[in-house]
N, C-alpha and C positions, 0 to 999 in steps of 0.2 A: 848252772843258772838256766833256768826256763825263759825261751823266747815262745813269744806268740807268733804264730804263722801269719803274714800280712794277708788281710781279702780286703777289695774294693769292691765295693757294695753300690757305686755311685756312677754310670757310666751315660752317654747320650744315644738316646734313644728316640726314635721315632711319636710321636703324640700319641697314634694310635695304640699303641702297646703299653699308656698310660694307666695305672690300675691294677698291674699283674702283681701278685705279689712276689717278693723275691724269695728263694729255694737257698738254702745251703744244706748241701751231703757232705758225709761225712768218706773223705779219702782219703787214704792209703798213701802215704808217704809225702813229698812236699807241693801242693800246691799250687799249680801253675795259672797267675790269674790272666783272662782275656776282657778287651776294652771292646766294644760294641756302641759303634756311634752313627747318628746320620743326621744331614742338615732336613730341618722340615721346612716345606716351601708350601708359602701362604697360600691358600685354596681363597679364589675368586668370590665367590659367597660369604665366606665368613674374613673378612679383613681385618677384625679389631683380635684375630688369635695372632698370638706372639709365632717370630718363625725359628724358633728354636725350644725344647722342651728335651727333660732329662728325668731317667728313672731307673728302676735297679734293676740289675739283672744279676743270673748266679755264676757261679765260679766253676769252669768248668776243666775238672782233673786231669791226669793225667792217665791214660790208659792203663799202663802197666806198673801205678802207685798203688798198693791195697789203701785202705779205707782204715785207718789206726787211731782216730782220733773220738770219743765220744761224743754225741751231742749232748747240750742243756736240755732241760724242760723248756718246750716253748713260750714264747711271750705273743701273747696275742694282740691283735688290731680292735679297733674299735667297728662297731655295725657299719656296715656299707664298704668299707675299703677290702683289703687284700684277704682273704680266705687262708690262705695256707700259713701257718707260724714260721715267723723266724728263728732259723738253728742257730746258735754258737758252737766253735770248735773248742773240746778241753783240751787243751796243751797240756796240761799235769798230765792226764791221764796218758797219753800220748807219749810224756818223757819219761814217766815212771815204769812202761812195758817197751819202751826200746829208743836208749838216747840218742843211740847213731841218728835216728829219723828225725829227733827234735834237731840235734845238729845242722843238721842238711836244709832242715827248713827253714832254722834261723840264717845259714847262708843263703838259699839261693830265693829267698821271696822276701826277705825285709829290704827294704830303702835306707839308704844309709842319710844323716841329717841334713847331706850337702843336698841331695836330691829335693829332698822334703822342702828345704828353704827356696832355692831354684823353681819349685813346682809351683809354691805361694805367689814368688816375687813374677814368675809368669803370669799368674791369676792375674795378678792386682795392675802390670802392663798392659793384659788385655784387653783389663774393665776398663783403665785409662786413656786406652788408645779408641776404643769403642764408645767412648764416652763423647774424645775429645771430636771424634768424627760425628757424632751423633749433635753435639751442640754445634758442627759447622754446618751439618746439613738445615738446621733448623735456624740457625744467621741468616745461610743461605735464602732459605725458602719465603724465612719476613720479609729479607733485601727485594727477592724477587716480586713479589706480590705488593711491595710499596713499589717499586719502579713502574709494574706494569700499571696497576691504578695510575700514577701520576704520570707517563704514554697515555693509557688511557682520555684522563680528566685534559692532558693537554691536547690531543687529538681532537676532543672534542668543543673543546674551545677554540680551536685553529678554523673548525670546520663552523663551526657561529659566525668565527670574525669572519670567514670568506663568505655565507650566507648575507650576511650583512651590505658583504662590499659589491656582493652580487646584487640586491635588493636596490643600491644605490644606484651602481650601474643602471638598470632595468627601470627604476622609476626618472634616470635623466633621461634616460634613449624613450621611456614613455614621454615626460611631459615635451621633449623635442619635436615626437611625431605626433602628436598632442597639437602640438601650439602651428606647426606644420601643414596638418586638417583644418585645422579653421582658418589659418591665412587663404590656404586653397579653395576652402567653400566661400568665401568673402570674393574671392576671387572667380570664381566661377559665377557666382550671381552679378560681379560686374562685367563680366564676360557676354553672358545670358542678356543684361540691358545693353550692350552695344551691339549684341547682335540685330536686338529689335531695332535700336538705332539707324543701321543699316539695312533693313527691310525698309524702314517706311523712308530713308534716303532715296533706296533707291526706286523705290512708290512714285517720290514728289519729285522727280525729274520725269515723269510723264507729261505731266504740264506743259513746260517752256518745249519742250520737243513737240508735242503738238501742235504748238504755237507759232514756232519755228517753223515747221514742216508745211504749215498752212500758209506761211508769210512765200514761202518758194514757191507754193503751187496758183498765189496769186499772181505774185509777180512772172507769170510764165503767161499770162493775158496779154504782155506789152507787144505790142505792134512792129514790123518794119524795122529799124536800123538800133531801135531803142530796145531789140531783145539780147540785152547783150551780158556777159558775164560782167557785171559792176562789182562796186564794193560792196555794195549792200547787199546782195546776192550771196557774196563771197562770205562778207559775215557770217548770214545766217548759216549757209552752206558749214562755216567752221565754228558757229554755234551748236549745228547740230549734230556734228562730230565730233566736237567736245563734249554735250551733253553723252552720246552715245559713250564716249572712251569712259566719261566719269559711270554712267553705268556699268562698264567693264568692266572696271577699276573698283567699284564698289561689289558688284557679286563676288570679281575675286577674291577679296578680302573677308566679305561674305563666307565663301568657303570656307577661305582659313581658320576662320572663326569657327566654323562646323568643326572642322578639323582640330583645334586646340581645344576646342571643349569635348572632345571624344579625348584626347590627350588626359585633359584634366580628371578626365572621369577615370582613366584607367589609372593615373598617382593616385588619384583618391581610392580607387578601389585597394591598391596597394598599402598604402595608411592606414584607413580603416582595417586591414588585416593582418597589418605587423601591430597596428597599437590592440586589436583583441589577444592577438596571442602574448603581446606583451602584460596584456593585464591578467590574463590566464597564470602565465610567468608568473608575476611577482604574488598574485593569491596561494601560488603552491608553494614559492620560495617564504615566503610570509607564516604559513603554516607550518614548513618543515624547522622555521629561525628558532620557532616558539614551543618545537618538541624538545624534551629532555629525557630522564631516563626514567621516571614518574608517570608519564605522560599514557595516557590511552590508546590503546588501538596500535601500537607496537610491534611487531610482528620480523619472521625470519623470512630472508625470501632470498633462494638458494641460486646463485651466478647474476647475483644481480650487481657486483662491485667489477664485471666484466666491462673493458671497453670495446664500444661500438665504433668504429671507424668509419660510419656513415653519417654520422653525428658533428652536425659544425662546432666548428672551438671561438672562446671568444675573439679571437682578431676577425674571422669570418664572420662572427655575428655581431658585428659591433659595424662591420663594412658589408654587410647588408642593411643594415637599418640608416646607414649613413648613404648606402647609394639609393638607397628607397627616398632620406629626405632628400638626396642632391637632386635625383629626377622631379618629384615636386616641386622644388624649388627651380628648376632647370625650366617643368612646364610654366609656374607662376610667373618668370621671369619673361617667359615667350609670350603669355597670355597679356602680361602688364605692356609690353614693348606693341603685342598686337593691338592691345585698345589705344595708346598713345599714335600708332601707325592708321585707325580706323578714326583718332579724334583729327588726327592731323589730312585726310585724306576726305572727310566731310569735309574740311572748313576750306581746302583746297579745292573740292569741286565746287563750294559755293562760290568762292571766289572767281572760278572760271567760269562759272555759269552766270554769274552777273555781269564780270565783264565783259564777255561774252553777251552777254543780254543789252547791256550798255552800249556795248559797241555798234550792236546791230541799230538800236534806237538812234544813237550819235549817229548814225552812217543815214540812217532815213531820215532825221533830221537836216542834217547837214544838206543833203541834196532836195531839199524840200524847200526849203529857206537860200541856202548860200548858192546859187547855179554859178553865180557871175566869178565865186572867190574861190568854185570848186579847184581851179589848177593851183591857186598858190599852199591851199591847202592840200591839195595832194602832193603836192611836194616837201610843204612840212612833214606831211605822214613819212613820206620818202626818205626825208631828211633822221629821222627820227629812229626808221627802223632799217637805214644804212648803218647807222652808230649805234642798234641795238647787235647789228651784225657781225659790226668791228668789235664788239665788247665780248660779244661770245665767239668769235674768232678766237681774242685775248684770253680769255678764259678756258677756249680749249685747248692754248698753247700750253697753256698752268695748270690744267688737267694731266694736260701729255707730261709736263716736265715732274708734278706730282707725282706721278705712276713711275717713272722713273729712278726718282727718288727713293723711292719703296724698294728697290733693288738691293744697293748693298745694305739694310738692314736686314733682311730677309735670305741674303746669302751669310752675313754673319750669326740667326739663329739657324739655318740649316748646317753652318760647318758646326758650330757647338754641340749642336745635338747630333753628330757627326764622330766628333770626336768622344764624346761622353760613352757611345756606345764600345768603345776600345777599354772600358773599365774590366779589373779583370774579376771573376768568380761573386762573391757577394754584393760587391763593392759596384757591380751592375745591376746599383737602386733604382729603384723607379721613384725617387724623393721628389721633394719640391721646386728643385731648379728644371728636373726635367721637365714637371707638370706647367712651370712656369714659361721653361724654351718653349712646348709644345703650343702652350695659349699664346705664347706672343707670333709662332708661325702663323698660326689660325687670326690672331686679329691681323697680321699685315696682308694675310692672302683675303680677310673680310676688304680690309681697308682696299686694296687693290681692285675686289670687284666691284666695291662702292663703287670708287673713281671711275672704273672702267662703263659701268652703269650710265655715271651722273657726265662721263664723257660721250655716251651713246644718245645721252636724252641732249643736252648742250649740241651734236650734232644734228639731230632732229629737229631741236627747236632752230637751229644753224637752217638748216634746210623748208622749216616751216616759214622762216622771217625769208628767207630769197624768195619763197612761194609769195606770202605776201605781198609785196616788193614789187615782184612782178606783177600782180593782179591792181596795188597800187597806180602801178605805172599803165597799165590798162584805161583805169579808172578815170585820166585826163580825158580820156574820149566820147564818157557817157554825155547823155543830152539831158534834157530838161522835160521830153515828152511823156515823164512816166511819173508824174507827179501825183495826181490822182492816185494814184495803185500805192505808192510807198508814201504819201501822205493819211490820207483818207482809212483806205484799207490796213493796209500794213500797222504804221502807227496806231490806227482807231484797235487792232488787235493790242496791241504793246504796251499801253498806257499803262498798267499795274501788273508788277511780279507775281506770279502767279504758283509760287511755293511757299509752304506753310512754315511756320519757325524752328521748324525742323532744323533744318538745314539755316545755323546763324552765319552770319553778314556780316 
């Protein structure tokens, strides 16, 4: 029985060696076939070549087999492929000039059918396993590329809505220092009119002090025993150190005025320049809300997703634009308390300045007219501002016991905030009970130096009524020889007030 000598004709190969054609010689005794295989690895340039490729190569004998076998006539290729014809081995011929040799070949190079099935059933596990990786990788790669799009799409919608919430933010914290500027410019122009206010205040107390001044350098004509420190004297004398204080007392406040409206100027300069940057702000956040992936002008811009650490975060920038309005509102509120202190402090020197002006008239009347009922009335005076004395005596005992009072409230917010400060690691907040301890130390140590103030002025005045008092008790002694001078003169000065509506009454 003739066996056919096994050749495999079919082996992996290299790409480049694609095209050769395959050689079969004719050898001497049994055929020993050789496998010749290698993996190709994709070349960077061309990517869509496969990375595996197979082709034929020849069977290469055995050294010390002769050559026993005849070839066929060749079978040729078609134009362009392989050049050289492929041989077939004749096994007849082969068995019919020496069977030992067909023997040997049909042992030792055929495959027996178990291999042959085993060889198949390998093929067809490996296309399956290559298959079945090849359809996960490509599960995989949809999955991946739908996740990352929808990362993507939600990312960028997270970053809208924080755009948005930022845009929100920005236009509160604008219309805030917004509406903050114009209280303050409202405010500065009423500022600006009580300044003027208080110029021409303090203008139209030149008047009565002149007038005043002139009444003393008359009465300094009188004669003999009649040159004496009277009431009327005394009056003017404390007409025109009233006029004089209310002058002081108005440039001071004058000042102040200079002084808050340099204040007001510098919140406003601040205003004005957190509300440009804020509208700078939201024009770019505004423009960035309204970008998409469509959008023009687009561009890579390389370490720019770096953070800056010199850069404020929103809690810092939310409490600068809140300490910027609380200063504003801090100077408006000082501004508003200064013209209420400038309205209450004209009407106050008017009031001193007339009766004041009053008194000195009642005083030159009185001794013009009444010589004969001067002591009963000087004793009424007497009587009058003993019990203006006793009162502010009384009143400064209720100052003093006021001030006292203020004590242990003022030791119960110092132990609080005393204690507060033993809170341990976070939990020593700077919240609102501290902010609120803090205000209520501040107003009882204000309230204290009110009182302590309005008990320094009460002994003053304490001290001015004993001056009085005394100069009352004087006043039994004047005569009657200096009528002319505080009739005539005097009075013929005094008839009409001589300050303009300025200053109302």
């Amino acid at each position: 029985m003739i066996q056919q000598e096994p050749i495999m004709y079919s082996q992996l190969q290299p790409w480049s060696t694609v095209g050769a054609a395959p050689c079969m010689e004719q050898v001497s005794g049994p055929p020993v076939p050789t496998r010749i295989g290698n993996y190709y690895q994709t070349p960077r340039p061309h990517p869509w070549r496969p990375t595996l490729g197979y082709e034929n190569v020849e069977v290469v004998p055995l050294p010390s087999q002769p050559v026993t076998n005849a070839l066929i006539d060749p079978c040729y290729t078609p134009s362009g492929m392989a050049t050289e014809p492929l041989r077939f081995p004749n096994l007849v011929t082969g068995f019919e000039r020496n069977p030992s040799h067909a023997a040997r070949a049909a042992l030792y190079t055929r495959y027996t059918p178990y291999e042959w099935t085993q060889s198949n059933v390998s093929h067809y596990n490996e296309a399956d396993t290559n298959r079945n990786f090849s359809e996960r990788l490509r599960s995989d790669a949809i999955r991946v590329m739908r996740e990352t799009d929808e990362k993507t799409a939600t990312g960028q919608r997270e970053s809208g809505r924080r755009l948005g919430e930022r845009i929100t933010d920005t236009t509160f914290w604008r219309n805030e220092v917004s509406t903050e500027l114009e209280r303050m410019l409202a405010e500065t122009n009423l500022l600006q009119d009580k300044r003027r206010d208080l110029e021409k205040a303090i203008q139209d107390i030149e008047g009565p002090l002149h007038i005043a001044q002139e009444c003393l350098y008359q009465r300094e004509n009188r004669q003999g025993i009649d040159l004496v420190h009277d009431q009327v004297e005394q009056s003017l004398l404390c007409e025109v150190e009233n006029l004089r204080s209310c002058q002081d007392r108005l440039r001071n406040i004058h000042e102040k005025s200079i002084q808050q409206l340099r204040n007001n100027r510098a919140a406003q300069h601040e205003l004005e320049r957190d509300l440009k940057g804020k509208e700078s702000a939201l024009g770019i956040d505004n423009m960035c809300h309204q970008l998409n992936n469509f959008s023009r002008g687009i561009n890579y811009y390389g370490g720019i997703e770096k953070f800056d650490p010199t850069v404020s975060v929103p809690e810092s920038w939310a409490e600068n634009s809140n300490r910027i309005i609380q200063r504003s509102q801090n100077e408006r509120s000082k501004s508003a308390q200064l013209r209420t202190d400038s309205d209450n402090l004209i009407n106050q020197t008017a009031n001193d300045i007339w009766n004041a002006w009053n008194a000195s008239n009642n005083a030159l009347s009185r001794r013009a007219s009444e010589i004969l009922e001067a002591k009963a009335k000087l004793q009424m005076h007497l009587h009058k501002i003993q019990q203006e004395i006793f009162d502010v005596e009384k009143n400064m005992e209720l100052l003093r016991k006021a001030i006292m009072d203020k004590s242990n409230p003022l030791k119960v917010a110092h132990t609080r905030l005393e204690a507060r400060t033993h809170r341990r690691d976070v939990e020593l907040c700077r919240d609102g009970v501290q902010a609120r301890l803090v205000k209520e130390v501040q107003d009882i140590g204000e309230s204290i130096e009110y009182l302590h103030r309005k008990l320094q002025e009460a002994e003053a005045q304490h001290q001015q009524l004993l001056k009085t008092r005394s100069n009352l008790e004087t006043e039994l002694q004047i005569k009657v020889n200096s009528l002319f001078i505080d009739r005539e003169k005097c009075l013929g000065m005094r008839r009409s007030f001589p300050i303009s509506a300025t200053i109302k009454y």
